[in-house]
N, C-alpha and C positions, 0 to 999 in steps of 0.2 A: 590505584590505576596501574596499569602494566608500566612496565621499567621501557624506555627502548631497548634498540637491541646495542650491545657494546660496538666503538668504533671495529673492532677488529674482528669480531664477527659480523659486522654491515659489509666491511669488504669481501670478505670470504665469501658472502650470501650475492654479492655481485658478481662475482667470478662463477660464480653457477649456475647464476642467471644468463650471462653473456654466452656462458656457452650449451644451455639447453633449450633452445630455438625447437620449435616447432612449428609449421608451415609460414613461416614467416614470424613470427609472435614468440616473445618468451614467456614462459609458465610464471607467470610472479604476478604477483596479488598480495600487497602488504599494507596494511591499514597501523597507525600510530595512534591508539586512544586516548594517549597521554601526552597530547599535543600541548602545548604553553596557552594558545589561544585556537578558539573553536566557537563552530556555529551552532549556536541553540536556539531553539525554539522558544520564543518569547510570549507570543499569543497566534489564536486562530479567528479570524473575521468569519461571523457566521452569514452567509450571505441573504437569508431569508430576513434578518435584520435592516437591511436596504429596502424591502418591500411594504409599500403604504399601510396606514392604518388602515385593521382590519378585515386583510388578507386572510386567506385560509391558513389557519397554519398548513396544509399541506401542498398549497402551492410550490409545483414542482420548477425548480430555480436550477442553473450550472454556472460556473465559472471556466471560462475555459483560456483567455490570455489576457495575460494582466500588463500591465506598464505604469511606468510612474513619471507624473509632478518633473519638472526642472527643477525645482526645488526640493523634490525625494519625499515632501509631506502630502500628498496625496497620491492615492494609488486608485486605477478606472481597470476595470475587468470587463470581457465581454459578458452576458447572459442572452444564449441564443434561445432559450426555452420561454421567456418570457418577454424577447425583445428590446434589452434594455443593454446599456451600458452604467455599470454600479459605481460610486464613489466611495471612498473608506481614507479617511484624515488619519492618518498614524505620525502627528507632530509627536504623538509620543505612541511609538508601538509597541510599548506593551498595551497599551489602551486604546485600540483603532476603534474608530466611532463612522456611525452612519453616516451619511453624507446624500441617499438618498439616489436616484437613477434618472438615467439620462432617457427619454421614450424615445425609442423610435418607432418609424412604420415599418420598418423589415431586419430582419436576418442581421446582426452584427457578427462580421467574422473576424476581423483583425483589426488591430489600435495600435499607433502611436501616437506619441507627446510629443510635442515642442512646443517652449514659454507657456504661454496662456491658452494653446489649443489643442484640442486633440481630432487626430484623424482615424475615421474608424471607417473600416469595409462592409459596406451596406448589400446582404444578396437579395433581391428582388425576382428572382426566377422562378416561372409560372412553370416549369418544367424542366426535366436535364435536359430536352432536344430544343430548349429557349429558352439559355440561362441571359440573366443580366441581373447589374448590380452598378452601384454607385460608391463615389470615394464622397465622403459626407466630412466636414470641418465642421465642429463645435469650440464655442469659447468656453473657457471653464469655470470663468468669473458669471458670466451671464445665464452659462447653461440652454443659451437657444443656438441654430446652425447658422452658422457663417455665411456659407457656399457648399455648392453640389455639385460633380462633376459628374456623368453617365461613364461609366468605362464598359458599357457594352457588353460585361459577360459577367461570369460569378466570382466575385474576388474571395480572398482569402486571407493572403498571410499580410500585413503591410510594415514597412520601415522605414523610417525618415532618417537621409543621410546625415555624417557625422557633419558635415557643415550647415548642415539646414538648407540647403539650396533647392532639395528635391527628393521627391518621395520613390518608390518604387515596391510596386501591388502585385503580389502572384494571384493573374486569371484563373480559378485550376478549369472551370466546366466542367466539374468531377462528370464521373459517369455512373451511369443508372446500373449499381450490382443488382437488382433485380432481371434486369435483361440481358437473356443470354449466356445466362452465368457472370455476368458482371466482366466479360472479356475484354479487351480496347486491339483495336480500335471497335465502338461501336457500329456495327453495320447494320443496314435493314437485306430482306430476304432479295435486294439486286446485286449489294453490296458495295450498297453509297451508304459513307458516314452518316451517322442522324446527329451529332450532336457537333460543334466547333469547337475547333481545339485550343484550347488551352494558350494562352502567353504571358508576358509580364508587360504592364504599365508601368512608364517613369513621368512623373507629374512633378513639374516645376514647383516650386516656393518663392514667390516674390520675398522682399529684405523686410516685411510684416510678417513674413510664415502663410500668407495667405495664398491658395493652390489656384492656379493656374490652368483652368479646364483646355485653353485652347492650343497649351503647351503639351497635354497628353502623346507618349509617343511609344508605340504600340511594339513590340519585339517578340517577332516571330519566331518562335521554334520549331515548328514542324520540320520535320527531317532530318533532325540529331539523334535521337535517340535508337539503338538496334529492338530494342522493342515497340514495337506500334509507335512508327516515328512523327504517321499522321495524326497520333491524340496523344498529344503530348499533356499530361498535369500538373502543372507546376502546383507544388505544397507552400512552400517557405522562401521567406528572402531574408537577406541582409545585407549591407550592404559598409565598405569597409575606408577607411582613410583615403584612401584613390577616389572614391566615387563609384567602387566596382562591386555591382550586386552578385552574388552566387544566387543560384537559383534551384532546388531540389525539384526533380522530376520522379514524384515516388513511385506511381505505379510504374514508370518507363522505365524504373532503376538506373535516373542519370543525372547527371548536375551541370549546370553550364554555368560559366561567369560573363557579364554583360557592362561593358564599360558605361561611363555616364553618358555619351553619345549613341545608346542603345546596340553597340555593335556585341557580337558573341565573339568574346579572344579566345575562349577556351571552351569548349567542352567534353566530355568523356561518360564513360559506362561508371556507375560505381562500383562495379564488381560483384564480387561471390567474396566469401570468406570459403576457405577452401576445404579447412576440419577444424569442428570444436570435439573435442574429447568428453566425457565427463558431465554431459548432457540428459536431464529427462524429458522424452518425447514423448510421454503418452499418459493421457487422461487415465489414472488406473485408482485412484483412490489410497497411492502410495507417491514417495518422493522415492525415485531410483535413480540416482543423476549416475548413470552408467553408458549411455549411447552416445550417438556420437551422429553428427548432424555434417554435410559433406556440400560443398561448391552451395553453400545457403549466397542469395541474393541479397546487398545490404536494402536495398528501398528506404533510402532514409529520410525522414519527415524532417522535423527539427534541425536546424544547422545555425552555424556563428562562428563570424571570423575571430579568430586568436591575434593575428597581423595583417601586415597586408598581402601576406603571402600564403597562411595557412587557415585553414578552417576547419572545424569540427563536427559529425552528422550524428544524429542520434538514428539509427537504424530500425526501424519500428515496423516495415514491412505492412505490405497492405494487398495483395495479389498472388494470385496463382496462375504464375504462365507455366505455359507447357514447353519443356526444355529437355531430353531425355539425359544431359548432359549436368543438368540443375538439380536440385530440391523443388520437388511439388510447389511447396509455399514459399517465400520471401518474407524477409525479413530477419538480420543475423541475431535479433535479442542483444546488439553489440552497439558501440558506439565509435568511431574510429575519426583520425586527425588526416586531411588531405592536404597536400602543395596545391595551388591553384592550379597549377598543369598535370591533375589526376595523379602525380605519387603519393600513395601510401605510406604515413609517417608512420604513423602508430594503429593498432587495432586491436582492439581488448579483447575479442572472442566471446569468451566465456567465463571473465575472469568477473564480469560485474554481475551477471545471474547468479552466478556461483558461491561470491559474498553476501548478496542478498539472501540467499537459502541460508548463509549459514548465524543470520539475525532473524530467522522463522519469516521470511515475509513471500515465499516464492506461494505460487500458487498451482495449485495440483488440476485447477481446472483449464489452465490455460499452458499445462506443459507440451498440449499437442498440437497448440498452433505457433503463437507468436513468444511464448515464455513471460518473462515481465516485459516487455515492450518501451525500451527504451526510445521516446516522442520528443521530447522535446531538449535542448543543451541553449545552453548559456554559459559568456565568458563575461571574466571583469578582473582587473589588478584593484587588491581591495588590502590598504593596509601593505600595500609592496609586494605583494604576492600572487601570480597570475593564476584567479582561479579557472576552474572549468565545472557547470554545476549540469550534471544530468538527471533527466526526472523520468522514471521508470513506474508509466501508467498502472500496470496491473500487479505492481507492492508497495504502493502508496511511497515510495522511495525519494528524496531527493539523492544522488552521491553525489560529494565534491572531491576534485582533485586538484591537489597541487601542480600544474604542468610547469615549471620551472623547466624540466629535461621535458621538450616535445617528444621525444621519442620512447619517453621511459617518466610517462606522469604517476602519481603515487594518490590513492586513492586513501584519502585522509578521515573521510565522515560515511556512514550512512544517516540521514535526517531522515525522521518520520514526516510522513505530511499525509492530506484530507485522500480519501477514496478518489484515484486517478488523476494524478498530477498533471495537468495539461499545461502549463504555459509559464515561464520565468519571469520575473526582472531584478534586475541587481541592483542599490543603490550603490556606489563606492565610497560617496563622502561619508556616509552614516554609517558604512559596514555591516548594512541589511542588503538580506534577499528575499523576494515573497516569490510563495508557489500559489496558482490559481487550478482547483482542485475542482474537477467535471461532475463529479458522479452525484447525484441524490437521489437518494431512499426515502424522500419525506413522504411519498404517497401511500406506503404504509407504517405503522407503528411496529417495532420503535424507529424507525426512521431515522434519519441523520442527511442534513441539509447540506449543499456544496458549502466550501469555506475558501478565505484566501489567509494561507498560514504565511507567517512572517519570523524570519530567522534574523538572529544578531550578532555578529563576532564579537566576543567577547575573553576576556583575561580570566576563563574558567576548565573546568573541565566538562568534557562533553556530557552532555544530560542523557542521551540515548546511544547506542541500545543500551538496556540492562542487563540482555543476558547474548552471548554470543559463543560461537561452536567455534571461530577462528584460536587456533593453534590448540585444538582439540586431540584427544588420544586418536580421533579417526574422523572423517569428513560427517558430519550430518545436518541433514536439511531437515528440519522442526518446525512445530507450530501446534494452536489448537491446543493448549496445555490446560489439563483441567483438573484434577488434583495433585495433593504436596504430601510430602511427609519429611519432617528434618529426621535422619537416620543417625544411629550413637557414634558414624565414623566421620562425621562432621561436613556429610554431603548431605543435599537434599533430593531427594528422589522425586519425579513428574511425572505423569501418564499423560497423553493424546486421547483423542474424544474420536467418536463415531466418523471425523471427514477423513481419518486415515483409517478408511472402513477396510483395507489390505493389508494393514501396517501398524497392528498395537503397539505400542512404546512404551516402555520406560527411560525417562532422558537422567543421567546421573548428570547434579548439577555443584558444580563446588561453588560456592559463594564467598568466599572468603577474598576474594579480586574482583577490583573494578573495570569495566561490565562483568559479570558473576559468569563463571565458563561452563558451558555444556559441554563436557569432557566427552559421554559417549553415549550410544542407545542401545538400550538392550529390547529385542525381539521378543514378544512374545509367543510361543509357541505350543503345539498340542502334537502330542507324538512327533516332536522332532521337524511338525511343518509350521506354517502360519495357522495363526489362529484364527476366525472369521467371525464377525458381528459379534465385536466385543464394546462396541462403545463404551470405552475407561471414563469413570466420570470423577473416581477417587483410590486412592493409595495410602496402606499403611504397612509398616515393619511387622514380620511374625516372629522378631525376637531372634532369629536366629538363619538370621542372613536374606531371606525369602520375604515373599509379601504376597499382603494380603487385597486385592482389588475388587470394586464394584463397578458394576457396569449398568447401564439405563435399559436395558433391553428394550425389543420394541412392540412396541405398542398394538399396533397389529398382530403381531406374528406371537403374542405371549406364550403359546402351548408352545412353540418350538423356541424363540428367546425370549423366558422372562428376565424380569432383576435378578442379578445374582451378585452371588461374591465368588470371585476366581482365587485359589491357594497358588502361587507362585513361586518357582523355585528364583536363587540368583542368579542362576543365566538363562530366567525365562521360561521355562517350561513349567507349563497347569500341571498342580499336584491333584488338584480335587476344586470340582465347582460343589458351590454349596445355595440351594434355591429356596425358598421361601415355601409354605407351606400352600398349597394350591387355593385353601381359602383367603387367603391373602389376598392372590390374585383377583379374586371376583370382583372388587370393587376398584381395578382397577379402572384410572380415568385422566392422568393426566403421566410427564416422563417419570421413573420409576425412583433407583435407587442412585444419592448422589455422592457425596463425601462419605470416607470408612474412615473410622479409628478405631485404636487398641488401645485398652489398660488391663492387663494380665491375658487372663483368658476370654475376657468378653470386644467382642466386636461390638460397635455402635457404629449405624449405619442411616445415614438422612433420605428422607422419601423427600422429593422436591418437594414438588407444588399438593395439595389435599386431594386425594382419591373421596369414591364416591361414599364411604363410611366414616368418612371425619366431617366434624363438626363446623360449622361453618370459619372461613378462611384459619382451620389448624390444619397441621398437617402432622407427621409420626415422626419420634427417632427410634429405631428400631434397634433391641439387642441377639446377638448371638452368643451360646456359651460353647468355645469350644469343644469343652469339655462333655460336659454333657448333651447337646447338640438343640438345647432349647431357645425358641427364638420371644424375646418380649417386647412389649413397645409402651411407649409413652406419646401423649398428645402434646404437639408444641402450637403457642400461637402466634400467629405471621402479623408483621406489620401491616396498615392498610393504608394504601395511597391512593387519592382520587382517580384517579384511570389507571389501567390497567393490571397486572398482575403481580405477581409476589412469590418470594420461594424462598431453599434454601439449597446454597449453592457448594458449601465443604461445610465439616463436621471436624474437629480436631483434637483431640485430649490431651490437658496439661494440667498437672498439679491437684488432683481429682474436679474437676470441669472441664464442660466441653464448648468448644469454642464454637459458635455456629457463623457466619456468612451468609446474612440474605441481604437479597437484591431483585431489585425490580427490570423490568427487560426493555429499558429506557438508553439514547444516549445525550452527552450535552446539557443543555440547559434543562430539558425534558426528566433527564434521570432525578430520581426523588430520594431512594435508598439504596446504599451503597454501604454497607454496617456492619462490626462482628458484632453479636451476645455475648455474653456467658451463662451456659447453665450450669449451678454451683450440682454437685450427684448427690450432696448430702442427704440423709431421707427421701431422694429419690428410687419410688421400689418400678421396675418395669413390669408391669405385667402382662402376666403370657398371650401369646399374640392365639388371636380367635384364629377354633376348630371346626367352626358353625356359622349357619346365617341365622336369628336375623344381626346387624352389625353390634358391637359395643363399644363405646366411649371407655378412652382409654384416661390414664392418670395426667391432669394439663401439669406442664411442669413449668414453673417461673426462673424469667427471663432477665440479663438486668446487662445495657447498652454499654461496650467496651470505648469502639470508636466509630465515628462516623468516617469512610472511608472515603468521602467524595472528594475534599482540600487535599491530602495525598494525591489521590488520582490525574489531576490536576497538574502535577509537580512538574510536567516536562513540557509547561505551555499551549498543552492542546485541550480537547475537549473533555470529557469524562466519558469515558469507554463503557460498553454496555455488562461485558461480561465481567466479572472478577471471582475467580471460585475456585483460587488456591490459596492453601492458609498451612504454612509450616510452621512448627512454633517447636525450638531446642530445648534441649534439657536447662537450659537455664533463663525460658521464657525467652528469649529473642524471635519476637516473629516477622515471617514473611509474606505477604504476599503477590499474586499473579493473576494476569486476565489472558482470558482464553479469544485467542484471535481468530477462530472458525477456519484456519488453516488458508488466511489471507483470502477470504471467499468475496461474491459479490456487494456483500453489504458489510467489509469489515476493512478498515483503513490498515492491517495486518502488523499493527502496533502491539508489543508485548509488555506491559508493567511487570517488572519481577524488584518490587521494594521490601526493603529493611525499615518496616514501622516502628521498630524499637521493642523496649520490652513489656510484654502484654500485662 
């Protein structure tokens, strides 16, 4: 693990921090991975496992807010896609177990607990210009409703005060973004509101916990807010020691506090953040964190008091007003700490997108709206220490932060968690947090179903990330890593795959320190510019400083990019592409060329999946002689698993054998192989790759099963990742491997394995 930093450099680095202030905000960003106690990832709840016998497996299911048990041993999620509210028993969470779901007849938007009941927000709207919705009581032991109260519009966020005495429900009345461009206030062509606006319900609790329909007491906001002050949308509530709700108004960019008596003591604008520096805004098919983003909107969704004076927003932005004064879009990507009476304590800016990049998880498709979108915050003193836990929807992120100093909190952890972190709850007795994760991909294969992952403080060291860029020779934002090569200077080298289709890489990685550091990336380049449609898919040493890479070429486009191998200098620049013989190509049929290696002068090179000349489920490993320039192959044959596909995903030489990596394109419970080979070269002859049609069956060469990679993959309590197809193995057999995170894309929880499997 990294050392901290010594007492008297800690001070020095605070003295330069104190006085390098920029627009309010200091530049600091310090993470401790060698913390004494830290939160890990113990297990993930698959939520399609709640769903009755003999469901489709692709019944599409989310999670989106979670809550727990008085007692901290069960945990109730929403599931809007299916209508249900789920149960998951974690008396022991490493092992949380089904518990099976609550039906309802409409829309559950928010839940709390208290004792033996939970209250969840029921939307029942037949339209946006006719919302309504009910606040619904279930027992937990019986599992039927209590009572039902109508609260007249479309609820959302709910929270039951710290005394139990009374609930309080954000109305929001979202509004119809199809109409109008999704503007508010909505108007029709007279320019009367079509939809009612938005408020909050505070609902009594008798001393049973049981809700109090005719104690509903209705708090108007209309006319605070300076944006469309007549459609006001409340997002979130919570509500604190006093009895005092804060209330987020995200699309109005404003927040109001509302005592237990329904009155508003306070409200204000949330502001602009006024410059983040060091920003990437634009979908380009590259990470350039160089622009700089100016008076951005915070609109923050998520929030929770810290005391009863301060509170927290997760700034996640959701609108485009017209401001000529503003940024286009809202939403800072930031998370910041408020006084009740709107000062600004603390605001991170750009300091938590910016660590996310540099643990590969930022996402290139969402650099031109909202960034990683931080939605949802949660606080708790857990174990003595006040935390603060932020969950950043579009990089699958938990971060937690020590806020001990409100004004100068220390960001301690980044947690991996499921495809789009939606919703917190913290237990403190037990020293667990669970995140409730929106997104599923189950309706296609390989699919991967919503989850509710569950973390644990524990007397360890952090389990994730494995590989990070922080205190690197230079800033870099990574991802998408898809072959390895361990090099003789005791680094190991990575290339990026086709999603940084502007931005080939090589990432030099020392591994030698825990998390393993991605020091720096070198550029690939062609005459001194960028290179283009190189999709890297494998990397090896040419011995003398340079490398050698393959790339997938595509498929389509073969006369202009087939497979090939690129000759690379050390700072990047193509020596010589070197392309397969044209008859090769005819039978192309599925991605091309994947993992490269070297032993002397020959290149050996894996064809994924079987082209249309090989023999049923084989596929090639293909040789190159540098020397003489002749190309050979060999047939390899692929494992077979009852559905769906199979390949080979790196190729690697150590000790005369070659190491292969197949895997099927599964994740979860679903994935079947996850495996290196070994092909021994002994009396392996390759022969020369056809000049001719009609095809020939090439030499099959035998196989013999190293390890099963799935119980590794495993290792950091979540599920089993789909890609895995980097395999670097040292001069003295130490190997590694990595999964390729498709550059934190829509179906990829942007999770990097980068493990030390031992010696092969």
């Amino acid at each position: 693990m990294k050392k901290p930093l010594a007492a008297a450099s800690f001070s020095a680095l605070l003295a330069i921090v104190a006085s390098s202030t920029s627009s309010g905000f200091a530049n600091w960003n310090t993470k401790y991975w060698a913390n004494e106690k830290n939160f890990n990832r113990i297990s993930s709840f698959n939520v399609s496992d709640n769903l009755p016998k003999g469901s489709k497996s692709t019944t599409k299911t989310s999670s989106e807010v979670v809550t727990a048990s008085e007692d901290g041993k069960t945990l109730m999620y929403t599931d809007s896609d299916l209508g249900v509210v789920g149960l998951v028993d974690i008396s022991d969470p490493a092992k949380p177990k089904a518990l099976g779901v609550v039906e309802l007849e409409a829309e559950p938007t928010g839940i709390a607990a208290l004792g033996n009941n939970a209250y969840i927000g029921s939307n029942t709207s037949e339209s946006y210009t006719n919302p309504s919705g009910a606040l619904v009581q279930y027992n937990l032991e019986t599992r039927k409703a209590v009572k039902e109260c109508d609260l007249g519009g479309q609820p959302d966020s709910v929270f039951v005060s710290p005394d139990g005495t009374f609930l309080a429900v954000a109305i929001e009345n979202e509004r119809d973004e199809e109409y109008k461009n999704g503007f508010i206030p909505q108007l029709d062509e007279e320019g009367k509101q079509i939809n009612p606006p938005g408020y909050v319900s505070l609902v009594k609790l008798n001393k049973r916990g049981k809700i109090q329909c005719n104690s509903i007491k209705k708090v108007d906001l209309s006319g605070l807010s300076e944006i469309a002050p007549s459609d006001p949308e409340p997002e979130f509530v919570a509500i604190n020691d006093l009895g005092e709700t804060v209330v987020s108004l995200q699309e109005n960019n404003h927040l109001a506090v509302i005592d237990k008596d329904g009155n508003v003591i306070s409200h204000f604008s949330a502001g602009v953040v006024k410059q983040m520096a060091g920003m990437d805004t634009k979908k380009d098919g590259a990470h350039k964190f160089k622009s700089k983003l100016k008076n951005v909107r915070r609109e923050p969704d998520g929030l929770t008091w810290i005391d009863n004076d301060h509170f927290a927003t997760a700034n996640e932005g959701d609108y485009k007003h017209i401001d000529p004064n503003q940024a286009k879009r809202g939403g800072s990507r930031s998370w910041t700490i408020f006084k009740k009476d709107g000062t600004v304590v603390y605001e991170d800016a750009n300091r938590l997108e910016r660590a996310i990049a540099q643990i590969g998880h930022f996402q290139d498709g969402r650099a031109g709206k909202k960034g990683v979108e931080p939605e949802s915050v949660t606080y708790s003193k857990i174990n003595g220490t006040p935390y603060l836990f932020v969950g950043a929807e579009r990089a699958g992120i938990v971060a937690v932060y020590d806020i001990t100093e409100l004004n100068q909190p220390l960001l301690t952890q980044l947690l991996p968690s499921g495809i789009g972190p939606e919703g917190f709850v913290a237990i403190p007795e037990r020293g667990l947090i669970a995140s409730a994760n929106e997104k599923d991909y189950n309706k296609k294969e390989p699919g991967l179903s919503s989850h509710v992952t569950i973390y644990q403080l524990q007397d360890a060291p952090a389990s994730y990330p494995h590989l990070t860029n922080e205190n690197g020779l230079e800033f870099v934002s990574w991802g998408a890593i898809s072959g390895m090569v361990a090099g003789d200077d005791g680094k190991i080298y990575a290339v990026n795959d086709g999603t940084f289709k502007t931005q080939p890489r090589i990432y030099v990685i020392d591994p030698s320190s825990s998390p393993a550091l991605l020091e720096r990336a070198i550029d690939i380049k062609l005459d001194g510019k960028t290179a283009l449609f190189m999709d890297q898919e494998g990397i090896t040493t040419d011995g003398n400083g340079g490398f050698y890479i393959s790339t997938e070429g595509i498929k389509k486009k073969l006369d202009e990019h087939p497979p090939a191998i690129y000759h690379v200098s050390s700072d990047g620049e193509i020596l010589e592409k070197i392309t397969p013989p044209p008859s090769y190509l005819n039978y192309a049929k599925n991605p091309g060329f994947e993992g490269i290696t070297r032993n002397g002068d020959i290149l050996y090179i894996a064809q994924q999946k079987p082209w249309g000349d090989d023999a049923f489920n084989t596929t090639k490993i293909l040789s190159y002689n540098l020397k003489t320039k002749q190309w050979g192959a060999v047939n390899y044959q692929l494992d077979r698993i009852k559905k769906g596909g199979v390949g080979i995903s790196e190729l690697t030489y150590h000790d005369g054998a070659l190491y292969v990596i197949e895997r099927d394109s599964f994740y979860g419970k679903k994935a079947k192989l996850k495996a290196i080979y070994k092909v021994d070269l002994d009396d392996v002859i390759f022969e020369g790759l056809q000049t001719n049609i009609p095809p020939i069956l090439y030499p099959l060469v035998e196989k013999e099963l190293v390890t099963d990679l799935k119980p590794v993959m495993q290792s950091t309590g979540g599920f089993i990742l789909e890609k895995v197809e980097g395999l670097a193995i040292t001069s003295d057999g130490q190997a590694w491997i990595s999964t390729d995170n498709d550059g934190t894309g829509k179906k990829s929880t942007g999770e990097t394995l980068f493990l030390n499997i031992g010696k092969i």
